[in-house]
C-alpha positions in Angstrom: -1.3 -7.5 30.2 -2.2 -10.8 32.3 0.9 -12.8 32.8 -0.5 -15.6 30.3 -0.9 -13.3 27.3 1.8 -13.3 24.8 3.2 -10.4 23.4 1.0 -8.3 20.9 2.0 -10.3 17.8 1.4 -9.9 13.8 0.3 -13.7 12.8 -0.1 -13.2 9.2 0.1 -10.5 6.3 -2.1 -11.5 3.2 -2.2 -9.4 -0.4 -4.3 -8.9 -3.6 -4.0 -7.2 -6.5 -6.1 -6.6 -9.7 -5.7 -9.1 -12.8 -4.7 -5.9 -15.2 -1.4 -5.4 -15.7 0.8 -2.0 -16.6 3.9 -2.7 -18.1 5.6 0.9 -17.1 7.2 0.9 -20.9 4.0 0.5 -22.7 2.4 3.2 -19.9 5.1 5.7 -20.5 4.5 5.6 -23.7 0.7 5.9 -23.5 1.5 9.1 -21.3 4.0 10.9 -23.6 1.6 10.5 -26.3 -1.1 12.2 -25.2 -2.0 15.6 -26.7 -1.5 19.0 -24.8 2.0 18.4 -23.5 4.1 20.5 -23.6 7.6 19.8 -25.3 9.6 19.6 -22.0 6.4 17.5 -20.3 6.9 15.3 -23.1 10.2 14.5 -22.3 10.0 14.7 -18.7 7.5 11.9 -18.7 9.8 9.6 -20.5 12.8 10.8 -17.9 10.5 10.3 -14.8 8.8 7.2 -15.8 11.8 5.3 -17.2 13.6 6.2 -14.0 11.4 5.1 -11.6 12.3 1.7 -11.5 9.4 0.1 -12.0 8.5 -2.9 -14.4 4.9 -3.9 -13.5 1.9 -1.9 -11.6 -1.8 -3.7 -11.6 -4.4 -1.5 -11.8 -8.4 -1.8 -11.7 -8.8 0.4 -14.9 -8.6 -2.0 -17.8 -9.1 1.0 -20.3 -5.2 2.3 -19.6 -3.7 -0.9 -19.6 -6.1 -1.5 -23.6 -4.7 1.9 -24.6 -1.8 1.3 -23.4 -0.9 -2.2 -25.5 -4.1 -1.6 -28.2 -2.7 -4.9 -29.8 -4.4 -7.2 -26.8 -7.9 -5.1 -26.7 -10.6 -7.5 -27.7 -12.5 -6.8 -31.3 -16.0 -6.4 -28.6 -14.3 -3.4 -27.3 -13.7 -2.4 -23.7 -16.1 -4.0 -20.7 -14.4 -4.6 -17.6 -15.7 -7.8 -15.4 -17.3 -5.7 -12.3 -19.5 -8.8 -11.3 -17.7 -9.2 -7.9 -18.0 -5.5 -7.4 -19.8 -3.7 -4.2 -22.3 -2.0 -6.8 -21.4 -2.5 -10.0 -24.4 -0.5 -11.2 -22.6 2.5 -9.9 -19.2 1.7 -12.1 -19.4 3.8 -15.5 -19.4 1.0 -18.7 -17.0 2.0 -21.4 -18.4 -0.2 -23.5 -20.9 2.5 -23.6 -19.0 5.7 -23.7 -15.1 5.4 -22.8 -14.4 7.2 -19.3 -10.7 7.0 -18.6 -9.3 6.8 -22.0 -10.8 7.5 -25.5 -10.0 3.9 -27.2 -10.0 5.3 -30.8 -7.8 8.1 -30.1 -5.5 7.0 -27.5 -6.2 10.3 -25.2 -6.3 9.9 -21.5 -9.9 11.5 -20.3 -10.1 13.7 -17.4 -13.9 12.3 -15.1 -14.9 14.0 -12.7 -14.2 12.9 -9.2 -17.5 11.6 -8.7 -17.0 9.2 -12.1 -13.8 8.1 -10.3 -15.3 7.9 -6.9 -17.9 5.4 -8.4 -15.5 2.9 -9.6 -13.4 2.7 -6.4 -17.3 1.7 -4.6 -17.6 -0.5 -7.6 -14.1 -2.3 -7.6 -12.2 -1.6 -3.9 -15.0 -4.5 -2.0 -13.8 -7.6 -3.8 -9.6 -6.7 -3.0 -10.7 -5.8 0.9 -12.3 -9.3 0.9 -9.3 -11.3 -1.1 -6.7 -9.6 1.2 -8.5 -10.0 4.2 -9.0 -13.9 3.2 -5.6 -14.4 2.4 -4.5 -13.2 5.6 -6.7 -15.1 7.6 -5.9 -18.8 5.3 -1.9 -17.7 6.6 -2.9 -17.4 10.3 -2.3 -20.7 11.7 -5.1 -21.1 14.5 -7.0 -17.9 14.0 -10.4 -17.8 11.9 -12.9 -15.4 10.8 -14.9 -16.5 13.4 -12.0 -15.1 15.9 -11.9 -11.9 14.8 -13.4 -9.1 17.3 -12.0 -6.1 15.7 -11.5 -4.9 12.0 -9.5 -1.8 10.7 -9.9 -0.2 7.2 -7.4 2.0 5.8 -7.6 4.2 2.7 -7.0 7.1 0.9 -8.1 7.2 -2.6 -11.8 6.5 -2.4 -15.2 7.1 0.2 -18.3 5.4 0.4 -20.4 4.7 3.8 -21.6 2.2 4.9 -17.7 1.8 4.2 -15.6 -1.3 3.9 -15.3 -1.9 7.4 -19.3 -2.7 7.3 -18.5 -4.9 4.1 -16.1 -6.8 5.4 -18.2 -7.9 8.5 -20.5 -9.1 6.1 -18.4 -10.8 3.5 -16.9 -12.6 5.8 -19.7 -13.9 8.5 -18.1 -12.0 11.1 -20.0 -11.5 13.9 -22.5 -8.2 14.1 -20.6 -7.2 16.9 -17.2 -6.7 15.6 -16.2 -3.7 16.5 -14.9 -1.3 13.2 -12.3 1.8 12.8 -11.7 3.2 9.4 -8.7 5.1 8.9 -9.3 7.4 5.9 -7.3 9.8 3.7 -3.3 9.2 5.5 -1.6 8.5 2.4 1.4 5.9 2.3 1.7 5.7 6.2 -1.8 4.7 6.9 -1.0 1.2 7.7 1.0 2.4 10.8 -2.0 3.9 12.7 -4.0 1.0 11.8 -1.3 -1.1 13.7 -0.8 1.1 16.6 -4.4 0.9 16.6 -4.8 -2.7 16.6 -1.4 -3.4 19.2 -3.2 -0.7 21.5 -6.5 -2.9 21.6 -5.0 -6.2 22.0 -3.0 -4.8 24.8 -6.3 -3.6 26.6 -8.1 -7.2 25.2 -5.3 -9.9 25.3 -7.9 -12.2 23.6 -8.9 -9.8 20.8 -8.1 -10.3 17.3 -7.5 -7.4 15.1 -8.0 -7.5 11.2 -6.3 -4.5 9.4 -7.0 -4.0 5.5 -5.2 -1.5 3.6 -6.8 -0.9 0.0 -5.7 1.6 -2.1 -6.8 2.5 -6.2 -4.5 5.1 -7.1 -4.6 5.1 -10.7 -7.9 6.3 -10.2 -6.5 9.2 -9.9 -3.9 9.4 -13.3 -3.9 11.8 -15.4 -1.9 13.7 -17.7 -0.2 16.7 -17.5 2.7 18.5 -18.2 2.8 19.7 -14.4 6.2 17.6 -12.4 4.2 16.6 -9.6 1.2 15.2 -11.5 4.3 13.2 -13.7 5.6 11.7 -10.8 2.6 10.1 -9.4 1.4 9.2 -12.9 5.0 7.0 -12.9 4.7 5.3 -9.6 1.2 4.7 -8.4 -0.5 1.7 -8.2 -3.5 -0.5 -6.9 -3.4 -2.9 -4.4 -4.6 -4.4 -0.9 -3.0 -6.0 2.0 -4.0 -7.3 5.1 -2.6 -8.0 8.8 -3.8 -9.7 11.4 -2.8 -8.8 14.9 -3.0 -10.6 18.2 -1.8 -11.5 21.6 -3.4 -14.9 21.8 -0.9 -17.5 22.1 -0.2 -19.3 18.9 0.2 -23.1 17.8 3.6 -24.5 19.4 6.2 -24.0 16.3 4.3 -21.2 14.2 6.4 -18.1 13.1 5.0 -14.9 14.3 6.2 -11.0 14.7 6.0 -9.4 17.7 5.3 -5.8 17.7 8.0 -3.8 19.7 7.4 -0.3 18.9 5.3 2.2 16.5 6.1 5.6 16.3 5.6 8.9 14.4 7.4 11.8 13.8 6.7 15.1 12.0 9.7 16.6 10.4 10.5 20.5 10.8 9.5 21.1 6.7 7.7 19.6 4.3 4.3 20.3 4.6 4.2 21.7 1.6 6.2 19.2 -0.4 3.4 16.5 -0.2 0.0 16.7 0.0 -3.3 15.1 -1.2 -6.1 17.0 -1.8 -9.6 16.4 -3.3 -9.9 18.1 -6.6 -12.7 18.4 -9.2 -11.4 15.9 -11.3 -10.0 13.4 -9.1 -7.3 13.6 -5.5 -4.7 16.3 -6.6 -1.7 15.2 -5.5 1.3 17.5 -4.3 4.7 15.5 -4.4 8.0 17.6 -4.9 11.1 16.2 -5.9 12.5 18.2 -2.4 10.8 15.1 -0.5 13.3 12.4 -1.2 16.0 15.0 0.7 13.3 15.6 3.6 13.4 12.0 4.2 17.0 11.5 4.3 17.4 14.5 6.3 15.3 13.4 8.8 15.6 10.0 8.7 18.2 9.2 11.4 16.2 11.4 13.8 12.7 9.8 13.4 14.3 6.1 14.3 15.7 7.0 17.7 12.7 6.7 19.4 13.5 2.7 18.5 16.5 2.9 19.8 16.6 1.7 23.1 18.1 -0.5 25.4 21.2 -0.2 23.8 19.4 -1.0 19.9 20.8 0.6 16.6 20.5 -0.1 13.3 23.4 -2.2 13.8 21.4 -4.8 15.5 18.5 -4.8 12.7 18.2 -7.9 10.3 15.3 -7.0 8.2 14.8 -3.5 6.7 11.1 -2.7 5.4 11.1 0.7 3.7 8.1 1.9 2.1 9.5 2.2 -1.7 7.5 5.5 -2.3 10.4 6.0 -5.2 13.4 5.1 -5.9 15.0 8.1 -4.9 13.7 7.5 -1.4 14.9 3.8 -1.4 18.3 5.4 -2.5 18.5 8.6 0.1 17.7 5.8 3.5 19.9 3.2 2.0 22.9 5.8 1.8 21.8 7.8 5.2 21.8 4.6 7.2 24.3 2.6 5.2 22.7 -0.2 4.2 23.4 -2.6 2.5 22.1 -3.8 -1.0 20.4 -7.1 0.6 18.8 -5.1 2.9 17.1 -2.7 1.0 16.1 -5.5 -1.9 12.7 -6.3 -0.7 11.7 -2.5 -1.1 13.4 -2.2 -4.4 11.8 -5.7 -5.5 8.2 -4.9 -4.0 8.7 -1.1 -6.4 9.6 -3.1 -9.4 7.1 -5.6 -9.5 3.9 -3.7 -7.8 5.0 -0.1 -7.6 3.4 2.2 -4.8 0.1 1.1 -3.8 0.2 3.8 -1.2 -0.9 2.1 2.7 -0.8 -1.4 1.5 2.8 -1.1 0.2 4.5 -1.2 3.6 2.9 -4.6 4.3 3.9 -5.7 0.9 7.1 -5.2 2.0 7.5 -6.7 5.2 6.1 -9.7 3.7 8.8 -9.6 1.1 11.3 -9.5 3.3 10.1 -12.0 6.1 9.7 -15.0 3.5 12.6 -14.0 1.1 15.6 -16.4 1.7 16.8 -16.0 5.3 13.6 -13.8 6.3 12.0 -15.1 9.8 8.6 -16.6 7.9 10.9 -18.5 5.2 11.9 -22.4 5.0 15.3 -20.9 5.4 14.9 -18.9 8.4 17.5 -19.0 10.9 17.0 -20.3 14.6 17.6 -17.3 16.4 14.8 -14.5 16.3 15.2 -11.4 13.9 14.3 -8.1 14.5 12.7 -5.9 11.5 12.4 -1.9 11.4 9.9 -0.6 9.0 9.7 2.9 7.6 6.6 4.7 6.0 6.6 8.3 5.0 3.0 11.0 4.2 2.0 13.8 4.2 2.9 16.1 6.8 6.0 15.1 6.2 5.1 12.5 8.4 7.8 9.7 8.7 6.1 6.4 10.5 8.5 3.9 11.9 8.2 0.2 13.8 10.3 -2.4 14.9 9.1 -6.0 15.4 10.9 -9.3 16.4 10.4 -13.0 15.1 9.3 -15.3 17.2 8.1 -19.1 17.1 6.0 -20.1 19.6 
């Protein structure tokens, strides 16, 4: 790197999420109502969800959250706004035949993946565009005319030209941006995208990297009696969030992150304790209540790689876990001894948002970066803090990174 560049730095981390609204009491109930469960699924959804720790979830299918609360459906009947959509041609109407959930009867449908598939194209543009915009309105001295590289990540949804292309042209960037997509990760995605990114800015000190993360899992919700297919009914979500990353010096006196290390680690078992799969009527996904004990097991291994120069955990001031449950909140805070105020922006971000999959991580760090005392806050402290952040995938793949505040 030439000796005038700074260090590859994350100047800004923007979010968006759809108006609708889940409350997780009205959803459970939707989901333990539905015919075909079995007696013990019935009660299992009312354990899992309840447990879960989770108040609020957005999500871009306005049918569950109608069901769901049938008291605030309007007399018209169901017909989502799809007029900032990619194609909303391609986006099934319900006001013409219901698709996700029968609105007389209450039953959760079952499309096919191709019926899901079209929404994400219909609703996943206009939250790539509103993250990526926020980001770039919080990144003092960079535009969209600055940006030279862009990074998509996502795993619930396809469609090419993809969002990468879209997002050069909904935001006048120039035609020769270059574009990476980073498709079908899971919860960890965001980490390659930023390895990515910190990789090219270190080659091109005067790039500028824009990384969106959008994910629409309740696309994928269904019901069933089946534990896994519980458990991601009870925590999934939809949601965007964007980063951008640089090395170009910024303003005198602006708060950024420096990126110190990204690493990856692949854990001795697992493999079969989450998955994600394409199904015939939407993503199938694998997730075992084992994986909460894979984590923890393997935890304190997977962060060594960060430890260096005499580092531990002892010398952390921020802690970004990706909230992918409670139980996994739980299992890191205990193996690593954290403390309660260090784990509250994970357990905040799960409560309010749930797990929105690669954009959750970045919900996080955010979360904890401009609660009280976090380095992008009014009360931030003078001296720099340093942040580790944890995602975990399939694989199991655990994804780690520290990063240091910095004002320049």
């Amino acid at each position: 790197m030439p000796e005038n560049a700074d260090p590859v730095s994350i100047r800004s981390i923007g979010t968006a999420v759809p108006d609708t609204v889940l409350r997780q009491d009205d959803i459970r109930d939707l989901f333990r109502s539905q015919p075909g469960l079995t007696r013990l699924g019935t009660r299992l959804v009312g354990a899992v969800f309840d447990a879960a720790a989770i108040e609020t979830r957005h999500t871009v299918v306005d049918e569950l959250a109608l069901a769901a609360t049938p008291a605030a459906a309007p007399d018209t009947g169901v017909v989502p706004d799809l007029s900032d959509a990619h194609d909303p041609a391609a986006a099934p109407d319900p006001a013409v035949a219901p698709v996700f959930v029968d609105p007389t009867t209450r039953r959760i449908l079952d499309p096919s993946t191709g019926t899901r598939n079209d929404v994400y194209v219909a609703r996943s543009p206009a939250l790539f565009e509103a993250a990526a915009r926020d980001a770039l309105d919080r990144a003092e001295g960079i535009t969209a005319a600055d940006v030279t590289h862009v990074v998509t990540v996502s795993c619930t949804g396809f469609f090419a030209p993809g969002p990468d292309y879209l997002l050069v042209r909904a935001l006048g960037l120039a035609p020769t941006t270059r574009r990476l997509h980073v498709g079908f990760m899971g919860c960890y995605g965001a980490f390659p995208a930023m390895r990515s990114a910190r990789d090219t800015c270190l080659a091109d000190p005067d790039a500028v990297v824009l990384i969106v993360c959008v994910e629409l899992c309740t696309l994928h919700l269904r019901s069933s009696s089946d534990p896994d297919v519980v458990v991601a009914s009870s925590v999934f979500a939809d949601g965007a969030a964007a980063a951008i990353v640089t090395a170009r010096p910024a303003p005198p006196g602006v708060a950024v992150l420096d990126v110190e290390a990204l690493e990856t680690v692949l854990t001795p078992v697992g493999e079969g304790d989450m998955a994600w799969s394409i199904g015939d009527s939407g993503f199938d996904m694998v997730l075992s209540s084992y994986v909460p004990h894979i984590v923890e097991e393997n935890i304190d291994g997977a962060l060594e790689a960060l430890w260096v120069d005499g580092l531990s955990a002892d010398d952390v001031d921020l802690w970004a876990v990706h909230p992918g449950g409670r139980s996994i909140v739980d299992r890191v805070q205990t193996r690593l001894e954290l403390r309660d105020d260090q784990v509250a922006a994970s357990r905040r971000v799960l409560r309010d948002v749930g797990n929105m999959s690669s954009a959750t991580v970045l919900f996080v760090m955010r979360e904890a970066l401009e609660s009280e005392g976090g380095a992008w806050s009014s009360t931030a402290p003078p001296r720099p803090q340093r942040m580790v952040a944890m995602a975990f995938g399939p694989g199991l793949t655990v994804e780690t990174g520290s990063f240091r505040s910095r004002t320049a």
